[in-house]
Structure formats: structure tokens, C-alpha cells
C-alpha positions in Angstrom: 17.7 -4.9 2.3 19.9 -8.0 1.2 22.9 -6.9 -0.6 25.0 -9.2 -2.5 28.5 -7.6 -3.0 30.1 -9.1 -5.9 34.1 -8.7 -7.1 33.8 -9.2 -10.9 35.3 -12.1 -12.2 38.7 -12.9 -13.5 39.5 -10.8 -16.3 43.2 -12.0 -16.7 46.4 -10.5 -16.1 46.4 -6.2 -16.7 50.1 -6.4 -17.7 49.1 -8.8 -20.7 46.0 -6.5 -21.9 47.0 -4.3 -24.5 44.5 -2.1 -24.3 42.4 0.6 -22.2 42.4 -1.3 -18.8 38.4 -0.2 -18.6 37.8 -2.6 -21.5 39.3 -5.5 -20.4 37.0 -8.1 -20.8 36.3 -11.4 -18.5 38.7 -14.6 -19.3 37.1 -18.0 -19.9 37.5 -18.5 -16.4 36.0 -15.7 -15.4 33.1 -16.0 -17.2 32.6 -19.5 -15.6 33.2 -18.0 -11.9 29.9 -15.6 -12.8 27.8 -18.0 -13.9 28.6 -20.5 -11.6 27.9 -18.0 -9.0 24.5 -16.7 -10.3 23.5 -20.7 -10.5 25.1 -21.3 -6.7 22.1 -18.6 -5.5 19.7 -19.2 -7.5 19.9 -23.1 -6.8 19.6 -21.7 -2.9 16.1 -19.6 -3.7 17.9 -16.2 -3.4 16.5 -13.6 -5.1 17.5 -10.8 -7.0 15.9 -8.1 -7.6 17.6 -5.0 -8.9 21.5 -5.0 -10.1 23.9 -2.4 -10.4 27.2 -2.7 -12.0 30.6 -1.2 -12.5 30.3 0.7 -16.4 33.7 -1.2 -17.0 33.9 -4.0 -19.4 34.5 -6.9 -17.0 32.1 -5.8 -14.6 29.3 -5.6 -16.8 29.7 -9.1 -18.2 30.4 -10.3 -14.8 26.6 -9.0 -14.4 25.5 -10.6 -17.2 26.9 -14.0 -16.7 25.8 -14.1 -13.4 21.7 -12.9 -14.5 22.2 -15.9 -16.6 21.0 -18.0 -13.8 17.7 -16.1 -13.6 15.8 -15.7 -17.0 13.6 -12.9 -17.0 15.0 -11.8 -14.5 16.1 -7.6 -13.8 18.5 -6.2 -16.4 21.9 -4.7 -15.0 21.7 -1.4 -14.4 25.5 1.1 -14.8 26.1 2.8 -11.9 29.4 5.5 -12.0 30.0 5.4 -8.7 31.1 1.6 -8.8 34.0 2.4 -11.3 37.6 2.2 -9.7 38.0 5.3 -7.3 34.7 6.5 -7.6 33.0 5.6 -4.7 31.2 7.5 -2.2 29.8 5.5 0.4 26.4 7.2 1.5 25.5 8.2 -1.9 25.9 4.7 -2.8 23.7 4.0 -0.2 21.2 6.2 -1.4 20.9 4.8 -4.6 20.5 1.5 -3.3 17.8 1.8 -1.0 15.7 4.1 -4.1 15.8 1.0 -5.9 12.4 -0.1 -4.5 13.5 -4.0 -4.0 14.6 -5.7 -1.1 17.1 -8.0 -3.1 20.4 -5.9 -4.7 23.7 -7.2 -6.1 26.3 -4.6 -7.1 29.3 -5.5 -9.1 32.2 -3.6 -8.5 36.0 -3.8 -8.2 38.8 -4.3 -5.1 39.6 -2.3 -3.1 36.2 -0.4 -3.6 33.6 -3.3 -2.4 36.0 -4.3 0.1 36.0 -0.7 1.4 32.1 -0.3 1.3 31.5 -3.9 2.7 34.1 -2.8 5.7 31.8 0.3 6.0 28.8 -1.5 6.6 29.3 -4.1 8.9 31.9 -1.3 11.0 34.8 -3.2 10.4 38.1 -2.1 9.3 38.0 -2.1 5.8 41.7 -2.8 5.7 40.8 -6.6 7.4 38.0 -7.2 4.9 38.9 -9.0 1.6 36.5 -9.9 -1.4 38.5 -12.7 -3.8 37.9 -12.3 -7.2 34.3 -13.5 -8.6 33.7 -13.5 -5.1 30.6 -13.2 -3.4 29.5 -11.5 0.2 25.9 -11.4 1.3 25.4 -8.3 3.6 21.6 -7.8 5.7 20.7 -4.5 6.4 18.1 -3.4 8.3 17.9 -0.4 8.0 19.9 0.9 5.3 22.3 0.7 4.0 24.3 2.9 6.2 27.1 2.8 8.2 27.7 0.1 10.9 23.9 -1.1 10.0 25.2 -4.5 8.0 25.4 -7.3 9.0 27.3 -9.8 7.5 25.6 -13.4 6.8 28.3 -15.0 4.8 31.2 -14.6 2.1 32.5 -17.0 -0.1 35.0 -17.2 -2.7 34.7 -18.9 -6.2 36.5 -22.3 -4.5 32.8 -23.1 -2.5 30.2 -22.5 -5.6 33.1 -23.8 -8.1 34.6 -27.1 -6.5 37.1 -28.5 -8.3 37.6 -25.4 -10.5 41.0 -23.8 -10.6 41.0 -20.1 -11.2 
């Protein structure tokens, strides 16, 4: 399986939301960093096949910006267990691997993805950080399980956005 592990997007400061923090929506930035990023792949003949997202506001448009880039292409899909503090690595796993399709992208939040990327390549997850609207492209061959990743690359918005401040 080829997972993509995607930090949603900038969604703005917290402190300035006045709201319920779960419906904090993406900036204008933000929305740029997920299409842009959907478009960087796409533009490279990766495919997608199946993608889960975070039910929170910013995650799910993150998802949709980012599908942008492949019309017709699969419809995000909420999973709970990518909301803040929900995660639980093998039944992630699980999930993933019943999907049928050999492409995934989940869209989740920090320190979650960082966490479950650490967990699959056997790293520390303490040394592995995912920027925001960042991307990290994870191989698994037989999984995903623990310490069966293995990490292909990682990039930030900066490489699929040059020029672009965030």
C-alpha cells in the first residue's frame, strides 16, 4: 500500500477563531497549500485511490481542495479515528488496508499523523514532524503495521508551493 499522510492545511491562528475549534475552517492560504498539493501529485502520475479524512472542518476541506486535482476521482470518506486524540494505530491500520485500493491519503492533524507516521517506519515519533499542508508518502508492504513503512519522501508546502509564503 502507498499511503499519503497529509497535515491539513493552514486553518489560521486558534486564538483568533471565535468559535468551536472543530469548525475552524481553512484560511485562503490554506486552501491554496491543498490544492497545490493535490496538483504537485497528480502532475507526478500518483494515484489516489481511496481517502480518509479527519470529520473536523479544516480537515475535510483540506480533502476536498486537494481531490480537486483529480476530477472524478474517489470522494473523501470521515474517519473518527483521525480526529485530535482519537487515534488508535492498529485499528487505523485495519481500516486502511479494508479499503481495497492500493493508493490511500488520510488527512489528519499534528501530533496524531506525526505519531502514526513515527509508528510505521519504527522511528521515534517524537523526531518525526509533518509541517502544516504537508505531505509524507509512506510504502508499505505489507500493511500497514508497525515498523513495515517505509518512508519514500516528505515534503512541506515550500517544495510544491515555491515562492508561496504561508
Amino acid at each position: 500500500m502507498n499511503l499519503y499522510i497529509i497535515r491539513h492545511a493552514d486553518a489560521g491562528n486558534r486564538e483568533e477563531w471565535p468559535g468551536d475549534d472543530d469548525a475552524r475552517p481553512l484560511s485562503d492560504v490554506g486552501r491554496k497549500q491543498a490544492r497545490a498539493l493535490g496538483e504537485a501529485l497528480r502532475q507526478r502520475n500518483l494515484a489516489v485511490g481511496a481517502v480518509l479524512a479527519s470529520p473536523l472542518v479544516r480537515t475535510r476541506e483540506t480533502a476536498e481542495a486537494f481531490l480537486e486535482a483529480w476530477p472524478g476521482g474517489p470522494a473523501t470518506q470521515f474517519c473518527d479515528l483521525l480526529a485530535p486524540g482519537a487515534l488508535k494505530r492498529k485499528k487505523l491500520s485495519k481500516q486502511l488496508a479494508g479499503l481495497g485500493t492500493e493508493n490511500v491519503a488520510i488527512v489528519g492533524h499534528d501530533p496524531d499523523l506525526p505519531e502514526y507516521l513515527g509508528w510505521l517506519i519504527g522511528s521515534d515519533p517524537e523526531t518525526v514532524h509533518l509541517a502544516k499542508g504537508g505531505a509524507a508518502l509512506v510504502a508499505c508492504d505489507d500493511g500497514p503495521n508497525k515498523g513495515d513503512g517505509r518512508l519514500v519522501w516528505m515534503v512541506t508546502p515550500e517544495w510544491f508551493m515555491p515562492g508561496e509564503s504561508g
